[in-house]
N, C-alpha and C positions, 0 to 999 in steps of 0.2 A: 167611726173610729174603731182601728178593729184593738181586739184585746193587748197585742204586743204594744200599740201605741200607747194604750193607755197605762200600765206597765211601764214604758220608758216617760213618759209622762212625769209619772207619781216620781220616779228616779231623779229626774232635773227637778223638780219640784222639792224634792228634800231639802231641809237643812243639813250647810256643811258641816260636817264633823271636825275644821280643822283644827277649832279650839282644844278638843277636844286630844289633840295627836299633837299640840305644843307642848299642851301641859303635861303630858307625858314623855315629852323630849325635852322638857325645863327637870322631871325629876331624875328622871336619867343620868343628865349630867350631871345635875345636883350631887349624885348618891356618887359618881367618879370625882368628881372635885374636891368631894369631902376626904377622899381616901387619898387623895396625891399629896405630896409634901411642896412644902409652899417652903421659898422658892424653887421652882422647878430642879430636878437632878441635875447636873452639866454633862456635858457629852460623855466624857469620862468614867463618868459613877456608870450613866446607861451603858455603856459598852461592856462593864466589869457584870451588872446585871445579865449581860444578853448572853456573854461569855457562860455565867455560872450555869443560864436553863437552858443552852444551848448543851453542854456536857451533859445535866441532868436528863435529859431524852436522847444520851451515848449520840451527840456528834462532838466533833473534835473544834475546837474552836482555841483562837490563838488575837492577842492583839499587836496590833505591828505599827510602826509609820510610815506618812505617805512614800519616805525616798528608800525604806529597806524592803516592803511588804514582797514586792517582786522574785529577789532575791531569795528572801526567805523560804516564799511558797513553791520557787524553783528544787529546791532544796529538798523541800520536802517530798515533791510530785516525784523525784530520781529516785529518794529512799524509798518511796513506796512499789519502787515497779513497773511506774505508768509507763505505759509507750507511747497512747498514743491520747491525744486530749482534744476536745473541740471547744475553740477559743474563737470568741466574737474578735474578731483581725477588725472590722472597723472602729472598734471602741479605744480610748487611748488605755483603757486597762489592760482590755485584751493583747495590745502591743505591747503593753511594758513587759507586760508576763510571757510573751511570745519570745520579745528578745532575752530573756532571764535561765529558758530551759536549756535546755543540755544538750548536748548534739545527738544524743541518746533516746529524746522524747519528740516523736513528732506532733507540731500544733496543724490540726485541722478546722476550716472553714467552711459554716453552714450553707455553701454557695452551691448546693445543687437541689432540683428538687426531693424530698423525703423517699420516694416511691424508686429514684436511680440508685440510693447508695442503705435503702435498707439494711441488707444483710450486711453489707459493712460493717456500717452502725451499731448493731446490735451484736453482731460478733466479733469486732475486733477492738472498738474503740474503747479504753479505759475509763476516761472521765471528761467531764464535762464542768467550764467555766463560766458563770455569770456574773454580773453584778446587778445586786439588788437595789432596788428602785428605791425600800429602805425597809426597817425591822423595829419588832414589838420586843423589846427587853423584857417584860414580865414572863413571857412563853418561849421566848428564844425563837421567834418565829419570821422567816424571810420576805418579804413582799415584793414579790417577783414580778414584773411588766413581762411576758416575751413578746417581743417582737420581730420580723423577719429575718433579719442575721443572726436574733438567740432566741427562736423560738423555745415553746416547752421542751420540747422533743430534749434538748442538751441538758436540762438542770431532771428528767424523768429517766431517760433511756441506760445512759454508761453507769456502771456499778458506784461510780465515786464522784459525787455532784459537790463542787468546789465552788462557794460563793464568796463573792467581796461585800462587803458594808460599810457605809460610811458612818464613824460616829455621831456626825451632826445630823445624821437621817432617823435617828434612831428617837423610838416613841417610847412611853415609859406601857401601855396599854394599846389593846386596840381602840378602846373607845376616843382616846390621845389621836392615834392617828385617821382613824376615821374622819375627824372634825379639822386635824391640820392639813392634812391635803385633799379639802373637801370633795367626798367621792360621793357627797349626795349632788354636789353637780358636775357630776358626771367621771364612772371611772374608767378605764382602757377596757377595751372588751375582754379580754384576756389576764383579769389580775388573779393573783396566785399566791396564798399564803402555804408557805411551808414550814414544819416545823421537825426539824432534826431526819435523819435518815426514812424509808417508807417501812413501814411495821403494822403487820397485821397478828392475828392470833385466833387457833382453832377453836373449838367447843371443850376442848380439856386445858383451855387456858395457855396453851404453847405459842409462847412467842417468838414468830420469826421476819426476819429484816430483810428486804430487796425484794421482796414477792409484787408489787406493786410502784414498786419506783428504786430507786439507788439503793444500797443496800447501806454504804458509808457516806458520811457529809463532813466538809469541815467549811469551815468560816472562817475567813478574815476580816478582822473587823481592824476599818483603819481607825486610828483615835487621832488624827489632827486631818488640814484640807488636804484636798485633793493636793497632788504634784505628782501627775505622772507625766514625763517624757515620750515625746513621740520617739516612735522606734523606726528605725528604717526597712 
């Protein structure tokens, strides 16, 4: 038997450590359990939470319902400037908000590969729409799936990454959500927590915004169900 065998050997021959990583995952939750309020927040309270750390890391965040949000954020994309936006067209969000804009703002669709429309992308498009899979209300933070018609590239690339939230998605922590949509079995290859605009900072403490991803973010967070209208 040569050395490695005996080596792998001794390795299956160990005692499992699993007890060992429960009772570490019993105090864990233990020590979050003790800290949430009982009964749980309602959608509402988490939303007004996600709202507040959402501003306190300067992105702009607004609550709306399911049959104005459209409108609203139409509204707002015009005041700002935007010309031009890339909006997932399969999603029925994406549609509501597509038919919402202005004759003035064009909605673009992730339907070509990355590598044909580059420089586009990076030089013309203003912002970028998602909707998030759901969000940590203590951090104000996004949880973003992308997938092939919204990959990363849209909520990373244009200056002003525009996301939706559903209130009933919304976790009061991450250890909250970790455990509700259990991602110990198994999470999307691709998930993505974001937290307010991208902000880095020099060796003299200078902080500056966009260097690394969007420069501005806002959030909509819807606070009752879904009801979007398909669009034509």
């Amino acid at each position: 038997m040569s050395a490695r065998d005996r080596i792998l050997g001794r390795l299956r021959d160990a005692s499992p450590r699993e007890p060992a990583v429960s009772d570490l995952e019993r105090r864990i939750d233990a020590h979050f359990d003790a800290r949430r309020a009982v009964p749980p927040p309602a959608p509402d309270v988490l939303a007004r939470r996600m709202q507040a750390a959402l501003v306190a890391v300067r992105a702009q965040a607004w609550c709306a319902h399911a049959g104005e949000w459209p409108v609203r954020l139409a509204a707002s994309i015009a005041e700002a400037g935007v010309s031009r936006i890339v909006v997932d067209t399969a999603s029925p969000e994406g549609r509501a908000l597509r038919a919402a804009l202005p004759a003035g703002v064009e909605a673009l669709a992730f339907e070509r590969p990355l590598e044909d429309w580059k420089e586009e992308l990076f030089g013309t498009v203003d912002a970028g729409f998602t909707v998030a899979r759901s969000g940590i209300a203590a951090t104000g933070t996004l949880v973003l799936a992308p997938d092939a018609a919204s990959p990363r590239t849209v909520s990373l690339v244009p200056p002003l990454h525009i996301a939706l939230v559903y209130a009933h998605t919304l976790h009061a922590d991450l250890h909250q959500a970790l455990h509700a949509e259990r991602w110990q079995d198994g999470m999307p290859t691709n998930l993505v927590l974001a937290t307010g605009p991208s902000k880095t900072s020099d060796i003299q403490q200078t902080l500056a915004f966009g260097a690394h991803g969007p420069r501005w973010t806002w959030v909509v967070i819807v606070t009752d169900a879904p009801d979007v209208k398909e669009a034509a």
